[in-house]
C-alpha atoms as a printed R data frame, in Angstrom:
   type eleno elety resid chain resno       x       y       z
1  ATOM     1    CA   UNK     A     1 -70.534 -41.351 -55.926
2  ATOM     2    CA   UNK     A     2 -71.389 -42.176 -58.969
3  ATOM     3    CA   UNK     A     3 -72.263 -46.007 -58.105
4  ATOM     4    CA   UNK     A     4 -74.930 -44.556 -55.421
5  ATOM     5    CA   UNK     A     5 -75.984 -41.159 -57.030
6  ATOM     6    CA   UNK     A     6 -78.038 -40.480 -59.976
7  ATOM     7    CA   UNK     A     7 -80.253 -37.962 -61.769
8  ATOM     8    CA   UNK     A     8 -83.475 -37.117 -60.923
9  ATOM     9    CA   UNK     A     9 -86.540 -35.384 -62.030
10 ATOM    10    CA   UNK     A    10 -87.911 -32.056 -60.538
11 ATOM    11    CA   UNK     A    11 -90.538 -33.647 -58.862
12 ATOM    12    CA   UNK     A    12 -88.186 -36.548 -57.048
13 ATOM    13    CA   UNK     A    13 -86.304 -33.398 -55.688
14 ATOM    14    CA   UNK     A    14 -87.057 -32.280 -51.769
15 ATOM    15    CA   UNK     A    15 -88.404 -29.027 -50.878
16 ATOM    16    CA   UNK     A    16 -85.764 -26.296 -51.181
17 ATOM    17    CA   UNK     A    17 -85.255 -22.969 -49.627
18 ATOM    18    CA   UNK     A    18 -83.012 -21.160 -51.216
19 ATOM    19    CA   UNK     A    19 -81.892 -21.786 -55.444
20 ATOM    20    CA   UNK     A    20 -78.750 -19.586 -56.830
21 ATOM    21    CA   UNK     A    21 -78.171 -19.909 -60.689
22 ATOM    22    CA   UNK     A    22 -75.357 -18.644 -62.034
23 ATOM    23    CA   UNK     A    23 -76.319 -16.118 -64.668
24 ATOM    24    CA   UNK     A    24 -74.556 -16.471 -68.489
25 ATOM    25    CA   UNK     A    25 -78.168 -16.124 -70.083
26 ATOM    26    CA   UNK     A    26 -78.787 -19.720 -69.191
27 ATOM    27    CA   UNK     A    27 -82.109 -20.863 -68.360
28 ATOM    28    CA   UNK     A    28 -82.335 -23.513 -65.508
29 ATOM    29    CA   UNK     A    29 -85.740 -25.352 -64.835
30 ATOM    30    CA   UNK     A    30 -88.216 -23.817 -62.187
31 ATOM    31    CA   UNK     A    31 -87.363 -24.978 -59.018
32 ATOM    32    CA   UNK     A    32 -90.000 -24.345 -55.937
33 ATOM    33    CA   UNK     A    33 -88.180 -22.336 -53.359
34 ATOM    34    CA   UNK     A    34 -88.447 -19.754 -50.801
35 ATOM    35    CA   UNK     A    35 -85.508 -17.615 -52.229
36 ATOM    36    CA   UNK     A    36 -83.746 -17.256 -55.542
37 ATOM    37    CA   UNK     A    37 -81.104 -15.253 -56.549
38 ATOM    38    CA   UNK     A    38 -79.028 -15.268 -59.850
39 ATOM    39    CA   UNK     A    39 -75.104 -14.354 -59.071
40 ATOM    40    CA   UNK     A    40 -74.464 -13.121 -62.702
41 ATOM    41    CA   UNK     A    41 -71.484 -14.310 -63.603
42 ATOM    42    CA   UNK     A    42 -70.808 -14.323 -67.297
43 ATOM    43    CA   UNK     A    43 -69.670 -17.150 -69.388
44 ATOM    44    CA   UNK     A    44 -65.840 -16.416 -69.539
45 ATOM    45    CA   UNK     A    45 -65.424 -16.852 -65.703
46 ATOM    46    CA   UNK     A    46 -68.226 -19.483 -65.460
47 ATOM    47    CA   UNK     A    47 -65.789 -21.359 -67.818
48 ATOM    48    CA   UNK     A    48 -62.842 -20.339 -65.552
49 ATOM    49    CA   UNK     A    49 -64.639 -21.303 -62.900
50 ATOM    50    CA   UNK     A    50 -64.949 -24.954 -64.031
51 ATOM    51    CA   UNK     A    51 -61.603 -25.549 -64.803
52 ATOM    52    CA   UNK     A    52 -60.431 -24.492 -61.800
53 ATOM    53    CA   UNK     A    53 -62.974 -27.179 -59.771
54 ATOM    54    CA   UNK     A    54 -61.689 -29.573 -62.260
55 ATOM    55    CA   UNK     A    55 -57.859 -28.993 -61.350
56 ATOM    56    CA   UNK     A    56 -58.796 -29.359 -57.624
57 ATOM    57    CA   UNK     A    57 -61.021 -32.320 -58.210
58 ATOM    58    CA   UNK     A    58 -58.206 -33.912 -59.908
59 ATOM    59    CA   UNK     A    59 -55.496 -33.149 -57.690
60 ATOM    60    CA   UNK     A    60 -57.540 -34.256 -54.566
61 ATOM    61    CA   UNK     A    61 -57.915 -37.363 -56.404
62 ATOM    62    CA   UNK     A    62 -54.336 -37.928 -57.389
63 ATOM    63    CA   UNK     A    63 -53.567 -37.512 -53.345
64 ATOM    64    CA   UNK     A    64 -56.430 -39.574 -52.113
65 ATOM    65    CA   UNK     A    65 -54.688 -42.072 -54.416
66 ATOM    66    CA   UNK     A    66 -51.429 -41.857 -54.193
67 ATOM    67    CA   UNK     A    67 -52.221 -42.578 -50.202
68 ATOM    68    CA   UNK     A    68 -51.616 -38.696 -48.862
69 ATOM    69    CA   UNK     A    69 -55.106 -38.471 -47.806
């Protein structure tokens, strides 16, 4: 992915319809959409949150490598 994908800027981004952000007081650029919604979550379990995608990314990788994939 990271051989074909790559950031962008706001404008280079298609139309959207619907933009969640994630709460923790952080401030994410203004995105054009037809609905937005902020889930809230605070900063402990946004942290939480991304180690636990990390351990799964990892351990998909590890499988994918190791052939059980």
């Amino acid at each position: 992915m990271e051989e074909s994908k790559f950031s962008k800027l706001l404008a280079d981004i298609s139309p959207v319809d619907i933009v969640v952000t994630m709460g923790y007081n952080v401030q994410c650029p203004t995105l054009a959409c037809k609905h937005r919604e902020d889930w809230g979550l605070d900063y402990e379990t946004f942290i939480e949150t991304i180690a636990l995608i990390e351990t799964k990314i990892l351990n998909l990788k590890e499988r994918i490598l190791n052939g059980k994939i």
